[in-house]
N, C-alpha and C positions, 0 to 999 in steps of 0.2 A: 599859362595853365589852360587847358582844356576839361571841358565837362562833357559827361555824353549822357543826355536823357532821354527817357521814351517816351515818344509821342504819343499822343491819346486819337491814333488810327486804328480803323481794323485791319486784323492781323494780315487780308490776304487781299482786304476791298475785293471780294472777285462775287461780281451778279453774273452767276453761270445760271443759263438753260439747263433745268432737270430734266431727265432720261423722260421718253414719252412713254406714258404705260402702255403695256399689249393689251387690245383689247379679248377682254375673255371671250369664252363660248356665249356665253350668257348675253352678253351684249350683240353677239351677232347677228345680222337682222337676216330671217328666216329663209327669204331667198336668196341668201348667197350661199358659196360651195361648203358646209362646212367641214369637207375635208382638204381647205388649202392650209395649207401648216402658217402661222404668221410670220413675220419678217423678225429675226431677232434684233434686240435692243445692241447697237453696237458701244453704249455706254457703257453695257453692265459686266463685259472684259478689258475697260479701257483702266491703264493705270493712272491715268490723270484723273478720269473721273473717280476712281475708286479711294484713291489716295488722297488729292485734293481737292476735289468737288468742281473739276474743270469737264466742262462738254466740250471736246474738239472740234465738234461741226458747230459748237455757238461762238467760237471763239470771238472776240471784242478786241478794238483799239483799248489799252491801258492809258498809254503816255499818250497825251492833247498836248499840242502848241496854237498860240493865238492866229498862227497865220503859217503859209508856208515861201514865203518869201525866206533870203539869206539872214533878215534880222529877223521878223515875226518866225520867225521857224526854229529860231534857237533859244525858246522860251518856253517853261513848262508854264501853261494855263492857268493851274492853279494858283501859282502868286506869282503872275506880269500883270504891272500897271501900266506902264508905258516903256518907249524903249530907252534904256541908257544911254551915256554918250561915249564917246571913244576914249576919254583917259577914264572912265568910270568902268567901264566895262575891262578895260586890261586891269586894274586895278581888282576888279572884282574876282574875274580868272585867276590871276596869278596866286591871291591867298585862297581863292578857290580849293586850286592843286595840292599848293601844301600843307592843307589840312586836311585833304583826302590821302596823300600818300603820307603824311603823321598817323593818321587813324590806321589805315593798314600796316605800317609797320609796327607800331606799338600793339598792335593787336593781332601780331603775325599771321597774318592777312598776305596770301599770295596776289599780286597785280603787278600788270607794266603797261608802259604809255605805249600806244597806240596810233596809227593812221594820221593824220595832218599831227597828231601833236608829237610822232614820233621824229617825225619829218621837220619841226620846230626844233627838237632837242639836237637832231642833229647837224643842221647851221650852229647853233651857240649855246644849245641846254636850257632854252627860253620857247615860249608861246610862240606862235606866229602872231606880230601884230594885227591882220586882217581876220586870224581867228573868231568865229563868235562863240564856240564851245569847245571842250574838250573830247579826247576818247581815252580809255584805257581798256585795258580785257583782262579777266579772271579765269581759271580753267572752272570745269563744271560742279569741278569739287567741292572748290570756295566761295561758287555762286549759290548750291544748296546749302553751304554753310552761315552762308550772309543771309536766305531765307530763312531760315529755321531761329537766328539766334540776334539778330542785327537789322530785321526789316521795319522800319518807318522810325528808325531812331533818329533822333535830332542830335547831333553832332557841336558843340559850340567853340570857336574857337576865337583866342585873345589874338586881335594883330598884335606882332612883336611891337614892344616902345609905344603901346600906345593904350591906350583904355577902350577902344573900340572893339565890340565881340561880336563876330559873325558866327549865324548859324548856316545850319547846311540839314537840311534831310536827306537819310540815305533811303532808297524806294526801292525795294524788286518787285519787277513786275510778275503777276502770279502766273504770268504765262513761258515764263522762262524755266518753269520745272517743263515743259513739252521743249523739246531740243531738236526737232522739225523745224524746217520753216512756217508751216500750217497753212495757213494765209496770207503771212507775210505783213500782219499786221503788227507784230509784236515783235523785230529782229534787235531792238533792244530790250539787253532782259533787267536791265538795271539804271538808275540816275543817283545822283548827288549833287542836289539840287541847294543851289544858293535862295534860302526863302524870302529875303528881302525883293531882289530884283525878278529871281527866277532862271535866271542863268543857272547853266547846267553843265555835268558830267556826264557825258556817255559811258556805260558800261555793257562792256558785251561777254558772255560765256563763251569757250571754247570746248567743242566734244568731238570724241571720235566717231564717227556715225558711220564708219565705214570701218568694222572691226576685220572682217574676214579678208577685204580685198587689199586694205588700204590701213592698217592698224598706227601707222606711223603718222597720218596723218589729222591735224585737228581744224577743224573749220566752223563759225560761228554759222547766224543763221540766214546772213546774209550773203554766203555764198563766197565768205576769203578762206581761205585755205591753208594754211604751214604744213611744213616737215616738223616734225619733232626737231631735228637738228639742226632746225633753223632756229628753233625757239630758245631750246638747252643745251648746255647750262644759260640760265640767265645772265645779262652783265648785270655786275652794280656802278652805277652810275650817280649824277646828280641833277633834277631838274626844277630850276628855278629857285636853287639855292637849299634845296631838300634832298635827301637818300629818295633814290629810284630805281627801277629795274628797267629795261631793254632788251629786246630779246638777242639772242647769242647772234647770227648774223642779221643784225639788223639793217646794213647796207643791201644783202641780198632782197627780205623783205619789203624796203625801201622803191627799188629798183623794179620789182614783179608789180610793185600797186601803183607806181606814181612814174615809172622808168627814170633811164639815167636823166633826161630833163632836168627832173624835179631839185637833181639834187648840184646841177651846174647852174642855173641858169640866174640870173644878180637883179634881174629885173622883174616883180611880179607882182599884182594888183596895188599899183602905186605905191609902191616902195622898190628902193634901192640899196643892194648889199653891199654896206662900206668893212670891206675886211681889217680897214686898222682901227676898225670902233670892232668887231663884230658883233655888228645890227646891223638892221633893217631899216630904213631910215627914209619917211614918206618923202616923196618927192616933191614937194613944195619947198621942202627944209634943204633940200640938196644943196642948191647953187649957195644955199647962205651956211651950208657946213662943208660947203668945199672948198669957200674962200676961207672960211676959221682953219680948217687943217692945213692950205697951204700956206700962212701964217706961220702956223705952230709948227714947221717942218723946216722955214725955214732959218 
């Protein structure tokens, strides 16, 4: 069983710079021209500021990590203590996942797995074990829908068989209603954040931002790019033992972000692909699971 409560966060957490007032006639000091027209407030046609109370020129970092090192980098701030360790951290990921893709499907919620973790699923439908986080992407539709209806909920979920209940915060960040890159501070517009350790879900919107030239194509705001028909129809798939989605040619998109490398090669950041387990299998454990196999083969 799962519960999903709302956390006692503000709605948008967002300390945005207010528009700077024009100064009037009144206040302008006697020697200057007072026929230069003033500069207009470009706040007060902005639809971020209008709508949500976002200044584009003050834009801010949302999401904080403790560090930006491979581990310190894959931590949301707010709740890291110190860093996990490697069966805790796979352990923490993997019911991670399946209770982000439960929550979405039970709550018909559009998402598919993404980037290194699509590139996991497709070796064996699992994490990469050297993984420290995930990704997945949402179109821009069901990203304003996660803000409007679903942001700073707490999510709780029962591991299977066991009495243990992990929670997870889901977070948009308020700068993912601007679908620019801006600054480039903000190319994640969303997390699903494990609150005990702080391990996390990447979440990224997908928009057309190129209607007139390019209407077929959807690009986050980080600069990746799809074909529509690369994306659609979705497959249904399974990952890590849960219903998931994958985009229709997920091999091509595979191949564009990581090339054919990524998706032959049996040896990589101390592990080794054993095809008659398929896993990944750290290499310290090799010579002693390659004498077990050849044992058991013969």
């Amino acid at each position: 069983m799962r519960r999903v409560l709302a956390a006692g966060f503000a709605f948008w957490s967002a300390a945005t710079a207010l528009p700077s007032p024009v100064d009037s006639p009144a206040n302008i000091d006697s020697n200057t021209n007072t026929n230069t027209e003033p500069k207009p407030d470009p706040t007060l046609t902005d639809p971020l500021w209008l709508n949500y109370g976002l200044n584009a020129s003050a834009e801010y970092k949302y999401f904080h990590e403790p560090g930006r090192d491979d581990i310190l980098g894959h931590y949301d701030s707010r709740f890291f203590k110190e860093p996990v360790g490697d069966s805790e951290r796979a352990e923490t990921l993997t019911h991670m996942i399946r209770a982000y893709l439960n929550f979405f499907n039970e709550n018909k919620l559009e998402t598919w797995i993404a980037h290194g973790t699509l590139l996991g699923w497709w070796w064996n439908g699992k994490i990469l074990p050297w993984d420290w986080d995930m990704d997945t992407q949402v179109p821009d539709t069901t990203l304003a829908y996660l803000g409007d209806h679903f942001n700073q909920t707490i999510v709780a979920y029962t591991v299977p068989e066991s009495p243990i209940i992990r929670e997870y915060l889901l977070d948009i960040n308020p700068w993912s209603r601007q679908r620019e890159r801006g600054k480039g501070l903000n190319i994640i517009d969303a997390r699903w954040i494990d609150i005990h350790t702080g391990l996390y879900i990447d979440i990224t919107g997908l928009s057309r931002l190129e209607l007139e030239h390019h209407p077929d194509i959807w690009q986050c705001k980080n600069f990746h790019k799809y074909r529509l028909i690369d994306l659609y129809p979705m497959r249904h798939t399974f990952f890590e033992g849960v219903p998931a989605k994958v985009p229709f040619a997920y091999d091509q998109v595979l191949r564009e972000e990581y090339s054919e490398k990524a998706m032959i090669t049996t040896e990589f950041h101390n592990h080794t692909w054993f095809p008659e387990l398929s896993e990944w299998v750290l290499d310290k454990n090799v010579a002693d699971l390659t004498v077990k196999l050849s044992v058991d083969y013969e």
